[in-house]
MIDOSE-1310 file (N, C-alpha, C; in nm, 2 decimals, decimal comma, always signed):
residues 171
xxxx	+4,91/-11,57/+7,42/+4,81/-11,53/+7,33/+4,87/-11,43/+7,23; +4,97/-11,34/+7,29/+5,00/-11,26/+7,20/+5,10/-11,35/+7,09; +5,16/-11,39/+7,13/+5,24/-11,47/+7,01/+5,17/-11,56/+6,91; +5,02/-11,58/+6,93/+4,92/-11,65/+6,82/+4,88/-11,59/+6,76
xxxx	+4,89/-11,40/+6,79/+4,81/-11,31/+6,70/+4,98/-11,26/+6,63; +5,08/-11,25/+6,61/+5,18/-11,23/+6,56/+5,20/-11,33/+6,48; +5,21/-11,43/+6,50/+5,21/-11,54/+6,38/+5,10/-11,49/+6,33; +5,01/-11,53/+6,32/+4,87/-11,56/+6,24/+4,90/-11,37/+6,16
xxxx	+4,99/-11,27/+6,23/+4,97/-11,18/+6,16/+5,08/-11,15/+6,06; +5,19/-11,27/+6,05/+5,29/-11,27/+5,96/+5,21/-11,35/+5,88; +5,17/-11,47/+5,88/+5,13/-11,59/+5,81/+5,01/-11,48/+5,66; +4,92/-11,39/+5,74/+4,81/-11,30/+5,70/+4,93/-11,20/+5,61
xxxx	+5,04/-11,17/+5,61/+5,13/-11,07/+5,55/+5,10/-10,91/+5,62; +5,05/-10,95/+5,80/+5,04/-10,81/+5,81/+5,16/-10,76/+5,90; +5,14/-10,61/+5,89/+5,27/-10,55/+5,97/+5,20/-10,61/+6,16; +5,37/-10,61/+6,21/+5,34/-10,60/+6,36/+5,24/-10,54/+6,46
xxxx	+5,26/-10,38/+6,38/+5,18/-10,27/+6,46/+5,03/-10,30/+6,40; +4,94/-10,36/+6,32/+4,88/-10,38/+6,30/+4,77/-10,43/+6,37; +4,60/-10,42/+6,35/+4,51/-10,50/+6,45/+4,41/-10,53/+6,41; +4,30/-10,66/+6,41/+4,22/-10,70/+6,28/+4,12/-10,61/+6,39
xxxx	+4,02/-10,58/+6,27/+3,87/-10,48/+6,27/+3,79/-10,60/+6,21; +3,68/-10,63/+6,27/+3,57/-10,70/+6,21/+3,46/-10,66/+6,14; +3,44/-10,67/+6,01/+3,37/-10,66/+5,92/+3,20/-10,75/+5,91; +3,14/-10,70/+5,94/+3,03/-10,76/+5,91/+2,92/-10,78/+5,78
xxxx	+2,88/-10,86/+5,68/+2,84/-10,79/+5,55/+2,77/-10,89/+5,54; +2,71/-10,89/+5,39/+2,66/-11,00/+5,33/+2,71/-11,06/+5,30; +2,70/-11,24/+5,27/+2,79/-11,25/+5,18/+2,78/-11,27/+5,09; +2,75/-11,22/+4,96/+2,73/-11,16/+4,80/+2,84/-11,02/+4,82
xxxx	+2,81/-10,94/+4,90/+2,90/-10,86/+4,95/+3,05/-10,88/+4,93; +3,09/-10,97/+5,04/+3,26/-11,03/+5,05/+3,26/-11,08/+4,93; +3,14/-11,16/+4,86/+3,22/-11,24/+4,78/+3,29/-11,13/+4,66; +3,19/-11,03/+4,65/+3,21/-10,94/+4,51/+3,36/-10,85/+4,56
xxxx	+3,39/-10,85/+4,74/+3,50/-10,81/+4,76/+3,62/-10,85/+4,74; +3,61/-11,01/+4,77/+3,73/-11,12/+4,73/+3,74/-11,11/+4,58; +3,66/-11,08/+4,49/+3,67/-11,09/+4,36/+3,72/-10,94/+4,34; +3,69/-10,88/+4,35/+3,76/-10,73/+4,32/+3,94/-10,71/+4,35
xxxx	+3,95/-10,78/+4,48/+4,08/-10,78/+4,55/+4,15/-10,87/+4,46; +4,15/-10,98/+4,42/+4,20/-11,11/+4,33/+4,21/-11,03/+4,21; +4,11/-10,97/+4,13/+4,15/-10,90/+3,99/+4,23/-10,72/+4,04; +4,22/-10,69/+4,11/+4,36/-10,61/+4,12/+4,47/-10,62/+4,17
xxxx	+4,48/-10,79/+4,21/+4,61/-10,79/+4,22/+4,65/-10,80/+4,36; +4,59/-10,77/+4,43/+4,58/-10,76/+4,61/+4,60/-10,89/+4,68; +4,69/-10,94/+4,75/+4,69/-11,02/+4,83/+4,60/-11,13/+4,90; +4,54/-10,99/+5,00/+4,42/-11,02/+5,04/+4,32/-10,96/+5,05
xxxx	+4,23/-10,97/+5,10/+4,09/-10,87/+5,07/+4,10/-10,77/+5,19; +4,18/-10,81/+5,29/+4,18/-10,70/+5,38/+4,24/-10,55/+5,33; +4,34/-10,63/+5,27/+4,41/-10,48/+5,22/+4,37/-10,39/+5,13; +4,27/-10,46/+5,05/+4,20/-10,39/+4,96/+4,13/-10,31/+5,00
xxxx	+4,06/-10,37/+5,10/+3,96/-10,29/+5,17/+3,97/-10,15/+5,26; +4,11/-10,18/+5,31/+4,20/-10,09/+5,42/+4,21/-9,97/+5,26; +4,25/-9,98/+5,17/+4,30/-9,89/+5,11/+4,16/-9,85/+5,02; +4,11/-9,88/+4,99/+3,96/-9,86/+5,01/+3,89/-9,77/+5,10
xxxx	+3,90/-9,79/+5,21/+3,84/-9,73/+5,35/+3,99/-9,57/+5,32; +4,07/-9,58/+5,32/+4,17/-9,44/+5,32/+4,13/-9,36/+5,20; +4,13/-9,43/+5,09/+4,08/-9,33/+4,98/+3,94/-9,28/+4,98; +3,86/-9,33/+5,05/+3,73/-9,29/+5,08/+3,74/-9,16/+5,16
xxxx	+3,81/-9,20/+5,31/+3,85/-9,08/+5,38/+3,90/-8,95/+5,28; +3,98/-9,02/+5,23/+4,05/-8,86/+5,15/+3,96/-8,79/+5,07; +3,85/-8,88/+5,00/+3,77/-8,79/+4,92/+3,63/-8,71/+5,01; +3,62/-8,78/+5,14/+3,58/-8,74/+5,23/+3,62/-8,60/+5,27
xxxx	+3,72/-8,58/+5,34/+3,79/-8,50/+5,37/+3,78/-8,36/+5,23; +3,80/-8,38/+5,13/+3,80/-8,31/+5,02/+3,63/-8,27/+4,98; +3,54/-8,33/+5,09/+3,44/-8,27/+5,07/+3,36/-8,36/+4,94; +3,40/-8,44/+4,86/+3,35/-8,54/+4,76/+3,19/-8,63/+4,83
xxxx	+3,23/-8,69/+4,91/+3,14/-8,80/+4,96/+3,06/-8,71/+5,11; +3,03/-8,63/+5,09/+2,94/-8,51/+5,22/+2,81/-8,62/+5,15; +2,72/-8,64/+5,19/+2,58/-8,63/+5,13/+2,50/-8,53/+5,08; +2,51/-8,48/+5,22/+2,38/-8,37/+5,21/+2,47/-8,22/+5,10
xxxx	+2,61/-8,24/+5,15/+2,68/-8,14/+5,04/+2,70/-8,16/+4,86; +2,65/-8,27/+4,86/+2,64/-8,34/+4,73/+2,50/-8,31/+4,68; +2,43/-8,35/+4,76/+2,28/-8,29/+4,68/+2,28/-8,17/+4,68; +2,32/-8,08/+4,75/+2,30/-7,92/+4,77/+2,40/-7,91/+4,60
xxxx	+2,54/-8,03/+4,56/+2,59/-7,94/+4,46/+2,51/-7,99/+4,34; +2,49/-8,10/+4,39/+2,33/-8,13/+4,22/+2,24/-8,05/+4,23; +2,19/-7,98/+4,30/+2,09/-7,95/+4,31/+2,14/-7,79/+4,23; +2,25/-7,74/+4,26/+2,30/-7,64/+4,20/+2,35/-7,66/+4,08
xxxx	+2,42/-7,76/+4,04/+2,44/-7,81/+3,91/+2,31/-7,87/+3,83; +2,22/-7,89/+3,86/+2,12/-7,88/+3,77/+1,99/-7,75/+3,72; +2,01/-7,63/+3,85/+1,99/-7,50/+3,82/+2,07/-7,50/+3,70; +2,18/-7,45/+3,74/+2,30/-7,41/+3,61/+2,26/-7,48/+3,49
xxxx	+2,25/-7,60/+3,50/+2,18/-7,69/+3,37/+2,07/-7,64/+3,31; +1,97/-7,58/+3,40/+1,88/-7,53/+3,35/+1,89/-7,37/+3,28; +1,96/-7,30/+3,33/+1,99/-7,17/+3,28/+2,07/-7,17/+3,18; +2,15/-7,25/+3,17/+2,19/-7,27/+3,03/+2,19/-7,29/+2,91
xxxx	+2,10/-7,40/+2,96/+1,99/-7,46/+2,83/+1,92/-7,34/+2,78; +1,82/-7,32/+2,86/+1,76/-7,13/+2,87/+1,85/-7,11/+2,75; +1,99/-7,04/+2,78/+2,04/-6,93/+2,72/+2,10/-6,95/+2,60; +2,08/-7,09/+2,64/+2,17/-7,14/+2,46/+2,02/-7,14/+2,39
xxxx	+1,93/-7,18/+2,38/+1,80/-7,17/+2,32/+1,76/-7,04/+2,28; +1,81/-6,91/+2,34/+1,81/-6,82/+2,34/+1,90/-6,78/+2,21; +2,01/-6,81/+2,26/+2,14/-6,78/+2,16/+2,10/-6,82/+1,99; +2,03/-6,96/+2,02/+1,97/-7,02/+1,88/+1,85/-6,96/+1,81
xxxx	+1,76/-6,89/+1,89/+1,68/-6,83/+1,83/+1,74/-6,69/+1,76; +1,82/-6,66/+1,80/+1,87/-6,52/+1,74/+1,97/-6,57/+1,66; +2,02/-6,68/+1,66/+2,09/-6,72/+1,52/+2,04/-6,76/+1,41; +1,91/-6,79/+1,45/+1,85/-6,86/+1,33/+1,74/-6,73/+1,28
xxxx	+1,70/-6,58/+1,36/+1,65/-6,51/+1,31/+1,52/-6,53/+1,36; +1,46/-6,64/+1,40/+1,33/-6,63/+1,42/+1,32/-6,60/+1,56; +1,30/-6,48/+1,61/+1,21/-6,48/+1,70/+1,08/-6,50/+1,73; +1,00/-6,58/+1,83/+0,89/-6,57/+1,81/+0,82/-6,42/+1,84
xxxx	+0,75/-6,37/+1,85/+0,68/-6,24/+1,89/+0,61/-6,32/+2,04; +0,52/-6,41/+2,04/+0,47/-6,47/+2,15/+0,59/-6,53/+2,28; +0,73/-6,51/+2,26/+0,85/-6,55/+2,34/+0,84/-6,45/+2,48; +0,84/-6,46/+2,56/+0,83/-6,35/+2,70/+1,01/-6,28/+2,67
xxxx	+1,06/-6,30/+2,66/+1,23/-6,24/+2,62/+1,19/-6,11/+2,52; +1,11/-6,15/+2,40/+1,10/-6,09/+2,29/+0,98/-5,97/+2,35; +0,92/-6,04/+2,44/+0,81/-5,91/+2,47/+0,83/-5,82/+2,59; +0,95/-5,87/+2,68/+0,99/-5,80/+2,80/+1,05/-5,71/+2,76
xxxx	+1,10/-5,67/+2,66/+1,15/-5,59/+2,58/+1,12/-5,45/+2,54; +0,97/-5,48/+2,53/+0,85/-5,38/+2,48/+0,81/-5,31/+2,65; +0,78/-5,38/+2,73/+0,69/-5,37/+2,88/+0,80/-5,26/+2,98; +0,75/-5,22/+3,05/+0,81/-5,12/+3,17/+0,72/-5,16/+3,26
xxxx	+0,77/-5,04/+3,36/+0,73/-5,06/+3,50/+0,59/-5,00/+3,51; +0,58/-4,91/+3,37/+0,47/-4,80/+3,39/+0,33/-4,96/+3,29; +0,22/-4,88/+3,35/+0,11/-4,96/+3,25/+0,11/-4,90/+3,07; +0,05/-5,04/+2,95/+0,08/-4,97/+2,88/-0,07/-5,08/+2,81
xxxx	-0,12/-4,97/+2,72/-0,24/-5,07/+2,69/-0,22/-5,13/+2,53; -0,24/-5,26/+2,51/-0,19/-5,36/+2,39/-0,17/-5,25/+2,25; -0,27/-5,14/+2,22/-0,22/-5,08/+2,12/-0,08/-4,97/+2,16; -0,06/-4,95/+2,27/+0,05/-4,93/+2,24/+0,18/-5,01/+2,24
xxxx	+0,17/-5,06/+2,31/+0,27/-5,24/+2,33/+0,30/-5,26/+2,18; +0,20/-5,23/+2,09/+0,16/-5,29/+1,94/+0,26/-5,22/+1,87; +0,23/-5,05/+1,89/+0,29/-4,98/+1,80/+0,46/-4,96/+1,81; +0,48/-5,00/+2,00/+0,61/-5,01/+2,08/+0,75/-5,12/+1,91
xxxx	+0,63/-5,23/+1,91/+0,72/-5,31/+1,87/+0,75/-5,26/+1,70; +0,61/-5,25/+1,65/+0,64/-5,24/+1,50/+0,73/-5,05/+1,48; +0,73/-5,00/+1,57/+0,84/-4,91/+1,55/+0,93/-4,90/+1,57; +0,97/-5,05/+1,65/+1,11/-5,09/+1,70/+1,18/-5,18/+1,52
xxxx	+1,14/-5,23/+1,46/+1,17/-5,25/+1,37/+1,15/-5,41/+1,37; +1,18/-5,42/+1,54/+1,14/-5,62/+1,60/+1,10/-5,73/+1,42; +0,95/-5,67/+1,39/+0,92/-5,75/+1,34/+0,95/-5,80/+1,15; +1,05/-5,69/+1,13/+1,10/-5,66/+1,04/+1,15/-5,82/+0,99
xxxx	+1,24/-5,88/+1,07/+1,28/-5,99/+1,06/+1,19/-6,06/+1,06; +1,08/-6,09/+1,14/+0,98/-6,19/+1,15/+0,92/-6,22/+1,04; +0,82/-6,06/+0,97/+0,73/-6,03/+0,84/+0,83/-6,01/+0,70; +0,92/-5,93/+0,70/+0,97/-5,89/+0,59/+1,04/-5,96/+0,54
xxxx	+1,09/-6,07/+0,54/+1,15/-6,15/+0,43/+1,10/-6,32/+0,41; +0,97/-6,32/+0,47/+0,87/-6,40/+0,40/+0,76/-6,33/+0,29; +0,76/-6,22/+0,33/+0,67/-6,12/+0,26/+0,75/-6,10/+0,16; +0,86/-6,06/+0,10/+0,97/-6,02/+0,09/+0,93/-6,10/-0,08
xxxx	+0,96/-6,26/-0,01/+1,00/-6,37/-0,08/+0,87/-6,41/-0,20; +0,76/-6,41/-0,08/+0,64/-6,42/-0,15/+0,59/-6,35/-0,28; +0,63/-6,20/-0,26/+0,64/-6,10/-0,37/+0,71/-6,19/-0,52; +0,83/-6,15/-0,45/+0,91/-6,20/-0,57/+0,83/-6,34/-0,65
xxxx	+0,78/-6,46/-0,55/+0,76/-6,57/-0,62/+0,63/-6,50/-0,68; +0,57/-6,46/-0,68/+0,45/-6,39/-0,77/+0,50/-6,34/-0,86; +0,55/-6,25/-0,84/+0,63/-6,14/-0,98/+0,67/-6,26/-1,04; +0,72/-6,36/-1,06/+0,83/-6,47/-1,14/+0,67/-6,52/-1,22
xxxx	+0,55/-6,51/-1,14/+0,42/-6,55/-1,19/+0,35/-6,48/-1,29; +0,39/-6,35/-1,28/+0,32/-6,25/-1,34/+0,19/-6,19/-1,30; +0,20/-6,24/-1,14/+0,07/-6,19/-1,07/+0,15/-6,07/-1,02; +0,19/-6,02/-0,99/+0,25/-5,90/-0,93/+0,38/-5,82/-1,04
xxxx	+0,36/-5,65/-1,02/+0,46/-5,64/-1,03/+0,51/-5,47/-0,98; +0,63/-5,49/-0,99/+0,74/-5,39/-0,91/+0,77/-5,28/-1,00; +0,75/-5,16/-0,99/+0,82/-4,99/-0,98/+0,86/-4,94/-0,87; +1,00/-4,88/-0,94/+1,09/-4,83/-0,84/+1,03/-4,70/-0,83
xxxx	+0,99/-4,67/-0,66/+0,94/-4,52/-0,63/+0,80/-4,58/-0,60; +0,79/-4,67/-0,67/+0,60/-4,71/-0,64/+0,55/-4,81/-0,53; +0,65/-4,87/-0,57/+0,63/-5,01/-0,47/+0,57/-5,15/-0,59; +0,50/-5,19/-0,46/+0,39/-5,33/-0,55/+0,30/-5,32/-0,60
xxxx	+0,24/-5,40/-0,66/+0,06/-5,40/-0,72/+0,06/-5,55/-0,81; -0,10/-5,52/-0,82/-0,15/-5,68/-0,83/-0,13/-5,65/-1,03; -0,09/-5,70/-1,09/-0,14/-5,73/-1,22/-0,26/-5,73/-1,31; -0,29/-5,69/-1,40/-0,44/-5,70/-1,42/-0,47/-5,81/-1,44
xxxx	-0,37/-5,95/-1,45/-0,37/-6,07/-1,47/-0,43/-6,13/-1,31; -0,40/-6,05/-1,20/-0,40/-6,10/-1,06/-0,55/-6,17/-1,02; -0,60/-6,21/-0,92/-0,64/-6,27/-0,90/-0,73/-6,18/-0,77; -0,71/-6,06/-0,75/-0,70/-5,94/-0,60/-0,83/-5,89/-0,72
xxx	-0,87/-5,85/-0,57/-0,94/-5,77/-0,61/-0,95/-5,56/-0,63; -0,80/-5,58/-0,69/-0,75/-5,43/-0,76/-0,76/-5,37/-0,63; -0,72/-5,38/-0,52/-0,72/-5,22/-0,41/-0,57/-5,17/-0,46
């Protein structure tokens, strides 16, 4: 007997020390396995599979193919995804100037530990200068496109005022 499993294991191209393992599958399975092994080149499908089964171990071993270690690292890599996103949205609003006023970032800003009641929260920000960006260079802009109108106009030391051409009702 043993001399029928040595032939049949030269005839197969396998080493001496070698010993077949039985595979059980589908077969859609084997077939997609014989076809993988034929387009790389492989002999037979065994060996494909043998080297297959070792590179799996290795990435095994390296902690790659854990399951439950794998969801725990998605699961942390999609945190991370999420705080990032966060912080680059963050990053863009302050590049682009607009803060919202209604943003929790923009109003944690203003709040403490101590209680504070909305008029002062109110006064907190517009003394902070916060809204400066927000109001003053739409306000800013608006002026000017009136002055170009001749509804408004500008002295230095005075400020604004409506034109007697304006449309206001003179306060």
């Amino acid at each position: 007997m043993s001399d029928d499993k040595d032939q049949w294991k030269q005839t197969a191209g396998l080493a001496a020390d070698s010993t077949v393992a039985q595979i059980v599958c589908k077969e859609p399975d084997k077939e997609e396995w014989d076809e993988e092994a034929e387009e790389k080149g492989y002999r037979s499908t065994s060996k494909y599979l043998y080297e297959l089964v070792q590179e799996a171990r290795a990435y095994r071993q390296q902690g790659y193919l854990a399951h439950h270690q794998s969801e725990e690292e998605i699961a942390e890599l999609k945190l991370r995804i999420e705080e990032l996103e966060t912080q680059l949205e963050r990053e863009r609003k302050k590049e682009s100037g607009t803060t919202k006023i209604d943003d929790i970032d923009f109003l944690e800003q203003f709040l403490s530990t101590e209680y504070q009641t909305l008029p002062e929260i109110l006064q907190d920000i517009v003394e902070s200068g916060a809204l400066d960006n927000l109001i003053r260079k739409p306000v800013e802009d608006e002026l000017y496109f009136l002055a170009s109108q001749e509804r408004v106009e500008y002295e230095r030391g005075h400020g604004w005022r409506l034109t007697d051409g304006g449309d206001g009702d003179g306060r």
